[in-house]
N, C-alpha and C positions, 0 to 999 in steps of 0.2 A: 615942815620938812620931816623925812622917817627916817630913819636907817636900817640896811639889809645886808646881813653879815652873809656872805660867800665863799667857803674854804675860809681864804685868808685876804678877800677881797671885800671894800666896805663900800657899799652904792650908795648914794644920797637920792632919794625921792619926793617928789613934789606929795602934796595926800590924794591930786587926783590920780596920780600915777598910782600910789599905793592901792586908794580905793578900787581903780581898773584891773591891778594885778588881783588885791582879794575878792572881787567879783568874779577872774577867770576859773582862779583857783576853787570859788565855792562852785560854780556852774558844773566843774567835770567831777566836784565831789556831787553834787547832786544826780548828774548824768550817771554816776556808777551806783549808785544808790535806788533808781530806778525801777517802779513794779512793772514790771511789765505787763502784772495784771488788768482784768477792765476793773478802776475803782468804784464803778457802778452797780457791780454786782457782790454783793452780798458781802462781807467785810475784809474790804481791799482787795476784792477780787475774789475771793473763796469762799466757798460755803462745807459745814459738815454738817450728817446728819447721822446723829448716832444710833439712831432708831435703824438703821439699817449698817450691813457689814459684809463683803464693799459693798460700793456700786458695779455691778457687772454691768449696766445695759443706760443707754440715755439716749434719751430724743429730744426732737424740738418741734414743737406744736407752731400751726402757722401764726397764733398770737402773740408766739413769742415765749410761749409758755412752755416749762422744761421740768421733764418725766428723767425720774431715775429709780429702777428696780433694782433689788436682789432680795434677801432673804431678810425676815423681819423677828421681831421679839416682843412681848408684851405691849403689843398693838391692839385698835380695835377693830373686828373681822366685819368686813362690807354688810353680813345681815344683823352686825347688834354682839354687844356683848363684847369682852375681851381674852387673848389668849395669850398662852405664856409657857409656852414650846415653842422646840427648833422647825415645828410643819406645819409652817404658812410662808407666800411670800407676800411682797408689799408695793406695793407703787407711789411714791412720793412725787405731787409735782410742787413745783416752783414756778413763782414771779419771775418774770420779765430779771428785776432787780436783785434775786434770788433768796426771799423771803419764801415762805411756805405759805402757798395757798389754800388758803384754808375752808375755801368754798369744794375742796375737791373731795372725795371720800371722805371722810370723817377727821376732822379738822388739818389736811393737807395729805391724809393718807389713805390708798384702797390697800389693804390686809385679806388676803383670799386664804382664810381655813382648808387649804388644799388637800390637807388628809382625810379632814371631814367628811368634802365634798369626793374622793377617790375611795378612801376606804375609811366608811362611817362604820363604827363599833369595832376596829381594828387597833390593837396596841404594834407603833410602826417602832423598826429598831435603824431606821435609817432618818435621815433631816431631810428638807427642801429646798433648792435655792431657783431660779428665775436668773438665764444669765441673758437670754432673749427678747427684743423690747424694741416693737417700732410700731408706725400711726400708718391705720389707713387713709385712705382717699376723703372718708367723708368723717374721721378724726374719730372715731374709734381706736383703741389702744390694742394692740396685739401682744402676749407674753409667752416666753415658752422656757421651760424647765422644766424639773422631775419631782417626783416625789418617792423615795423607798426605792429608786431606781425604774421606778414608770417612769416613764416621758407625759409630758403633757403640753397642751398648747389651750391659753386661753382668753376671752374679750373682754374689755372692758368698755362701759359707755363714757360718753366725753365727762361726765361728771364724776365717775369713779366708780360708779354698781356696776356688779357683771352684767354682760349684756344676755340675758335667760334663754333670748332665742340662739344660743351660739353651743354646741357641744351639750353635755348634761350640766345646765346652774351655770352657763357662764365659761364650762372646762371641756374641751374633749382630750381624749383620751390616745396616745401614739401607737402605733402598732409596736407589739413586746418587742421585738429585736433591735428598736431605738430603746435607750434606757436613759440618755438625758436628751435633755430638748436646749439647744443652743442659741436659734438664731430663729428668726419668723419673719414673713414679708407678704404684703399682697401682691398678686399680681394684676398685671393692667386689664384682666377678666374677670377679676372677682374674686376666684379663687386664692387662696393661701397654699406658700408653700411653707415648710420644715425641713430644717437639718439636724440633725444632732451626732450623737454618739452611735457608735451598729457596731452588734460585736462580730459582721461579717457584713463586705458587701457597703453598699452605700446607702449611708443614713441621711435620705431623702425621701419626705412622704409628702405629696400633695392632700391638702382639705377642700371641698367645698365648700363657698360662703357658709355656712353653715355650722360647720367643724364635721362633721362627717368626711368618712374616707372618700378621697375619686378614687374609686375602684376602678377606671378605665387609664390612671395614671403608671406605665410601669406593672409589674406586677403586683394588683389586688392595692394600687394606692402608693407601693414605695418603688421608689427607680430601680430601673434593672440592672444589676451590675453586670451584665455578661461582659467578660473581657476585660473587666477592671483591674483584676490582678493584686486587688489588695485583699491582708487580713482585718484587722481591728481599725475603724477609722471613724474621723468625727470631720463635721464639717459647721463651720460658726459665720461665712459672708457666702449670699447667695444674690446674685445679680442677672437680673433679666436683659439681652440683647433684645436689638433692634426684631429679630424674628423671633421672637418670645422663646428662645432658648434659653437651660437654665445655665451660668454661669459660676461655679462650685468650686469654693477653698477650704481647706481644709488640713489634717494633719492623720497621723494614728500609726500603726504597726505595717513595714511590710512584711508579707508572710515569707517570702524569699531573703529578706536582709534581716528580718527576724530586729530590724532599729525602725525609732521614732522618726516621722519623715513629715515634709509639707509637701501638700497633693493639691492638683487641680483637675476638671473634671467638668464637660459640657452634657448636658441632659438634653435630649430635645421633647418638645412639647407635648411627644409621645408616653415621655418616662424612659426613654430608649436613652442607651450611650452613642454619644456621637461619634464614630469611630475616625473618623476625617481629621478630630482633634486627638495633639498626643498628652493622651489623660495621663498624667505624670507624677510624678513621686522625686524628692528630692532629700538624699540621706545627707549633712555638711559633716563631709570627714568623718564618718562616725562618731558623730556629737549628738546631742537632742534637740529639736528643734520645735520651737511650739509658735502656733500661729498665733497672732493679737488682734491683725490692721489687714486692710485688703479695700485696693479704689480698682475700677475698671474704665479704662478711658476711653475716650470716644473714638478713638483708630482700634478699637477691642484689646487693645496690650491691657497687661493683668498685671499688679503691682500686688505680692502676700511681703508682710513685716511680722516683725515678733523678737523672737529672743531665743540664744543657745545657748545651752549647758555645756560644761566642758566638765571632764574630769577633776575633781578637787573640788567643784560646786561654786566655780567665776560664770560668770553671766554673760554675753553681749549683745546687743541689740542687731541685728539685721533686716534686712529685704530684699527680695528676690521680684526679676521683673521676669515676665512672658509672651512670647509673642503672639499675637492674635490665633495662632494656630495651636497654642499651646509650649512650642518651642522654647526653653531658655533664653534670649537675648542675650547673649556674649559681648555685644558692645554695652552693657550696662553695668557700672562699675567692674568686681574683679570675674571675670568667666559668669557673668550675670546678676552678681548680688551685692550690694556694699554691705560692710561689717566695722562695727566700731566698739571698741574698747571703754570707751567713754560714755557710755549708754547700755543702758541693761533691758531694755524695751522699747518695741514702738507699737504704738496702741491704737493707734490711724495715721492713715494714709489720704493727702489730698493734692489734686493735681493743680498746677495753676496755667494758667491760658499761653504762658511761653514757657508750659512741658518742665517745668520744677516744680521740685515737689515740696511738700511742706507735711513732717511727719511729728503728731502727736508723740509723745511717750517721756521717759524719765532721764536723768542724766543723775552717773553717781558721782561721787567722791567719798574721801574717806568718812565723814562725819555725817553725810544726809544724802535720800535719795528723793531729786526734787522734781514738780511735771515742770515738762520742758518742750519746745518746738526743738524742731531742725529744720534744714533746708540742705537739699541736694540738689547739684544742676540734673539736669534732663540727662545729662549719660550718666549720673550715676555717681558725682565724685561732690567731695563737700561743696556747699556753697558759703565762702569764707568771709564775704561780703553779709551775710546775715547774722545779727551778732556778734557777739564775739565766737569765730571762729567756726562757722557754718549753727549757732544753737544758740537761743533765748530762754533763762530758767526763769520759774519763780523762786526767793529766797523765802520757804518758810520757816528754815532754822531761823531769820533773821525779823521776821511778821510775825511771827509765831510762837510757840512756846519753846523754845529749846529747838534740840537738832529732830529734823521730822525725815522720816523712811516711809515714804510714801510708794505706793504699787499703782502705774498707773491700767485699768483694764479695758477702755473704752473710751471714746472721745466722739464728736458732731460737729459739724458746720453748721453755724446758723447761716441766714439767709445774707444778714450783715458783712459775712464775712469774719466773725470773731470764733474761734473755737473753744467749745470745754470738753475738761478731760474730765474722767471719773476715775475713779478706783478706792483702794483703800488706806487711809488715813490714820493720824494717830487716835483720831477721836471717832470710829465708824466710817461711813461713806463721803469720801475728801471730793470735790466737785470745785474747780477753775476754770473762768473763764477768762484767756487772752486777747487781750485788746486789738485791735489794726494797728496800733501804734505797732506792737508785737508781731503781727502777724506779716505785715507789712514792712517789718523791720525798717520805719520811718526814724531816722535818729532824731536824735533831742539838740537842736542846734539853740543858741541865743540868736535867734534873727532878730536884726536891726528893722523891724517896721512899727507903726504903731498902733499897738491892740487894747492900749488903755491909757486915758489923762486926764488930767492931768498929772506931769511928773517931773517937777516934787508935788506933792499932794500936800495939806495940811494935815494933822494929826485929826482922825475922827471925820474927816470930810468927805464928797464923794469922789468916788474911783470909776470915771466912765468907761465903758465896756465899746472896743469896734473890732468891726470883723472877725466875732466872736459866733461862733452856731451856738444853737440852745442844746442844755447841756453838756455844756464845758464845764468841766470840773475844773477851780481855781483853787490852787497848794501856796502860800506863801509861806518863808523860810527868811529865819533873821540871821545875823553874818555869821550866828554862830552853827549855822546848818539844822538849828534848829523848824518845823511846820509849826505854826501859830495859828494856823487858818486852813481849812477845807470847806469846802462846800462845791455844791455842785449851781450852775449860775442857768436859770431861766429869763432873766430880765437883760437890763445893758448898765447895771452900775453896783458897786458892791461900796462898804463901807471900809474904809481907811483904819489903819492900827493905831490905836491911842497912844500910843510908845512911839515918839520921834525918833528915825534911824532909817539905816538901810538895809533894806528888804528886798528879796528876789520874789519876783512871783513867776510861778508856774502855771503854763493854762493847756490844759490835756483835751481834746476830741478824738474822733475817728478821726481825723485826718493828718493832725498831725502835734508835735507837744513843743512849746514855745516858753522859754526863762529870758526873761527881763529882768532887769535892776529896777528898784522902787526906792527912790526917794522922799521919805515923810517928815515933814520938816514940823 
C-alpha cells in the first residue's frame, strides 16, 4: 500500500495504482521534454559547422544529400592549397544523416578563392559571402554572391570542382549595377536566372547555360524596369509560372517613401514588366521590413515572410499574402498580413495540401532565440492545434550548451517531408532538421497496442520488436526520467536492461512517437 498526501487530505493506494499514476505523470514529463528534432540527423537533430558563418543558402540533393553555403575561413580552395582571408566562399555538403561528406570537394568542402578568380593581383578592402544556392536539373550546384561589391554567379560540378565550362574558371561575372548576387535558379530552358541587389531599377539578369549574358533578356540581359517606380531594390525568391513568367520578391528603398519596403514584381519571358500585374511595394507603418521566406502556390497567390524593425530595435516576424494578380489579399489575416510578437523571423514559407501553412523561422524569449515551425490556418490566423499554441521549437538552451541566440536565414523541404533550417549559431553555421513527428504535429500519446514482448521482460533478455518500421529510433527512460538507452532499430528485437525495474520505452518514426511502460523483472 502507498500513501499520498493532498492539501490536508490522505489517499491510500494499491502500488499498482501508485505505479499507473507514476507512469502518467512520467509520460507528460517526457512528452514536454520532447525534441522535436529528427534524432537521425546529426547530434539530436542539429548539426554546426564552424567552418562557415552563417548558413545563408541550403539545398537538397535528390540523394538526400545536403548543401549549405556562405562565406568561409581558412579552407582548402577547389584548385589546391589553403586560404586564410574573408574572399572566398564555401560549399559544405552533408550526409543524408548529417555528417560531412567527405567525398565532396576536399574533405566535405568546395572553397571558391573568388577574389583570385575576379580580381587576380588585386589587394580587395571589401570581404565575400554566397548568400544564393540551388541545384540544377542534372545536379549541378548553382551559387551567387559578391565579391568587393561585384555580383557574381557561379557552378559547381556534383563532386565539388568548378564546372570550367560555365563563366570565366567556373564564375561569371553580373552586370556592375547588381552589386550582390542573392538568389540563383534554372530555368525549365536551360537558362539561369539572377536577382540581387540594383542600386536602380530591378536587379534581375538572365545567363545563358553557360554564364554568359542573354543579351536578348530585357535590356542587354537585365529586366526592364520601365514603370517599376522603385529606387534601391533587391530581390532574394524568384519563381517561375506555368507560362515561364518570372515571379519576383523582394524588398529595398521606395524613391517616393524614401522607407524600406517588400516588393513583388512579374517579368515576362521577354525581360519586359508585366503591366497587367500590380508590381507592388509595401511600407508596414513605417517600420522596416526585410524579406526572408517566399512559396508561390499553385492558384498563383504569393506568400513574402520575414521580419520588422520598429523603433527602439524590437523585432517581429511577419508575412504577407498576394493575390494572383499581385493585389494584397485582405481576407488574409489583418488587412493581409499576420504579425506576431512571439517571433522575430520567418525564414520559409510552405504550403500544405488543405492551404495551411507551415512557416520555418525563430521564436524568442527572454533568455534564447530558438528555430522553430508555426502553423497558420489558410486565412491567416494562428493554428492553435499545432503545438503548443500555433508553434514547435527546438530547446537548444536545454541540448545545448547554455542559452543559444540563434538567427534563423534559410530553410528547405526535403522530399520526406522534414524540414531544415539554417542560419547562424553559437558555434558558426547552426543547420536542424524537424522531424514529421514535428512537422506533422503528430502528438506523443501512450497508445495501448503492442509494439514490443515480451512485458515484463527478464533482465538482459530479448525485447521483440512489431509493427515497428526500420528505423525507429528506441529511447528508454528509468522512473527517474532518466534515457539509459538510444539507438536507432534496424532488426525486430533489441536487448533488455540489466537493472530489474520499470522503464518507459519510447519508439519515435516518421509517422508517429509511441511511450509504453516496460516491465524488467
Amino acid at each position: 500500500m502507498g500513501v499520498f498526501l493532498s492539501g490536508n487530505l490522505y489517499k491510500t493506494f494499491t502500488m499498482k495504482q501508485f505505479a499507473s499514476l507514476l507512469s502518467i505523470l512520467l509520460v507528460l514529463q517526457l512528452s514536454a521534454q520532447v525534441n522535436p528534432l529528427d534524432p537521425t540527423f546529426g547530434n539530436n537533430g542539429e548539426v554546426n559547422i564552424p567552418e562557415l558563418f552563417p548558413g545563408f543558402g541550403i539545398a537538397v540533393q535528390a540523394d538526400g544529400k545536403i548543401l549549405v553555403v556562405d562565406a568561409a575561413d581558412s579552407l582548402p580552395v577547389v584548385n589546391g592549397g589553403y586560404i586564410d582571408n574573408k574572399y572566398n566562399i564555401s560549399v559544405c555538403r552533408l550526409n543524408a544523416d548529417g555528417s560531412i561528406d567527405t567525398g565532396f570537394g576536399f574533405n566535405g568542402y568546395s572553397t571558391i578563392d573568388i577574389d583570385t578568380i575576379l580580381f587576380p593581383n588585386t589587394v580587395l578592402s571589401y570581404g565575400s559571402s554566397s548568400r544564393g544556392l540551388s541545384l540544377q536539373q542534372d545536379g549541378k550546384i548553382l551559387v551567387a554572391g559578391s565579391c568587393s561589391s561585384t555580383a557574381f554567379a557561379g557552378r559547381l560540378n556534383t563532386d565539388g570542382t568548378l564546372d570550367t565550362t560555365f563563366g570565366i574558371s567556373g564564375v561569371a561575372i553580373l552586370p556592375p549595377t547588381i552589386s550582390i548576387g542573392l538568389c540563383i535558379k534554372e530555368l525549365s530552358n536551360g537558362n539561369i536566372i539572377c536577382g540581387g541587389e540594383n542600386t536602380t531599377g530591378i536587379g534581375i539578369v538572365r545567363l545563358l547555360p553557360n554564364g554568359n549574358i542573354d543579351t536578348v533578356f530585357g535590356n542587354n540581359g537585365i529586366a526592364d524596369s520601365t514603370g517599376f517606380g522603385f529606387g534601391q531594390s533587391y530581390f532574394k525568391y524568384l519563381f517561375e509560372d506555368g507560362n515561364n513568367n518570372i515571379i519576383a520578391v523582394g524588398g529595398g528603398n521606395n524613391h517616393m517613401a524614401g522607407l524600406p519596403y517588400i516588393h513583388t514584381c512579374k517579368i515576362l519571358p521577354t525581360g519586359l514588366l508585366d503591366n497587367t500585374y500590380n508590381n507592388s511595394w509595401i511600407v508596414n507603418n513605417n517600420n522596416v521590413a526585410y524579406l526572408h521566406g517566399a512559396a508561390l502556390a499553385n492558384d498563383g497567390s504569393l506568400f513574402a515572410s520575414g521580419t520588422i524593425d520598429f523603433t527602439g530595435g524590437s523585432e517581429n516576424a511577419l508575412i504577407y499574402k498576394f493575390k494572383p494578380n499581385g493585389d494584397i489579399d485582405s481576407t488574409f489575416g489583418t488587412n493581409g498580413f499576420f504579425q506576431n510578437t512571439l517571433y522575430s523571423n520567418f525564414a520559409g514559407t510552405y504550403i500544405e495540401s488543405n492551404g495551411k501553412l507551415i512557416i520555418a523561422g525563430n521564436h524568442k524569449t527572454t533568455d534564447s532565440l530558438n528555430f522553430c515551425l508555426y502553423r497558420l490556418n489558410s486565412n491567416g490566423s494562428i493554428d492553435n492545434s499545432f503545438g503548443a499554441n500555433g508553434y514547435i521549437e527546438s530547446n537548444q538552451s536545454a541540448i545545448g550548451d547554455g542559452p543559444f541566440f540563434g538567427t534563423s536565414y534559410a530553410s528547405t523541404r526535403q522530399s520526406d517531408g522534414k524540414i531544415l533550417i539554417t542560419g547562424k549559431g553559437t558555434y558558426g553555421a547552426h543547420i536542424e532538421r524537424f522531424g514529421l513527428s514535428a512537422v506533422n504535429a503528430v502528438d506523443e500519446n501512450n497508445i495501448n497496442e503492442v509494439v514490443f514482448y515480451p512485458n515484463p521482460v527478464l533482465a538482459g533478455g530479448n525485447i521483440n520488436l512489431s509493427l515497428i518500421d526500420k528505423n525507429t529510433v528506441i529511447q528508454l527512460f528509468d522512473v527517474q526520467g532518466k534515457m539509459v538507452l538510444q539507438q536507432t532499430v534496424n532488426d525486430n528485437s533489441i536487448i533488455a536492461p540489466a537493472a530489474p525495474g520499470m522503464y518507459f520505452m519510447r519508439l519515435i518514426n516518421n509517422k508517429r512517437i509511441i511511450t509504453q511502460k516496460l516491465l524488467v523483472e
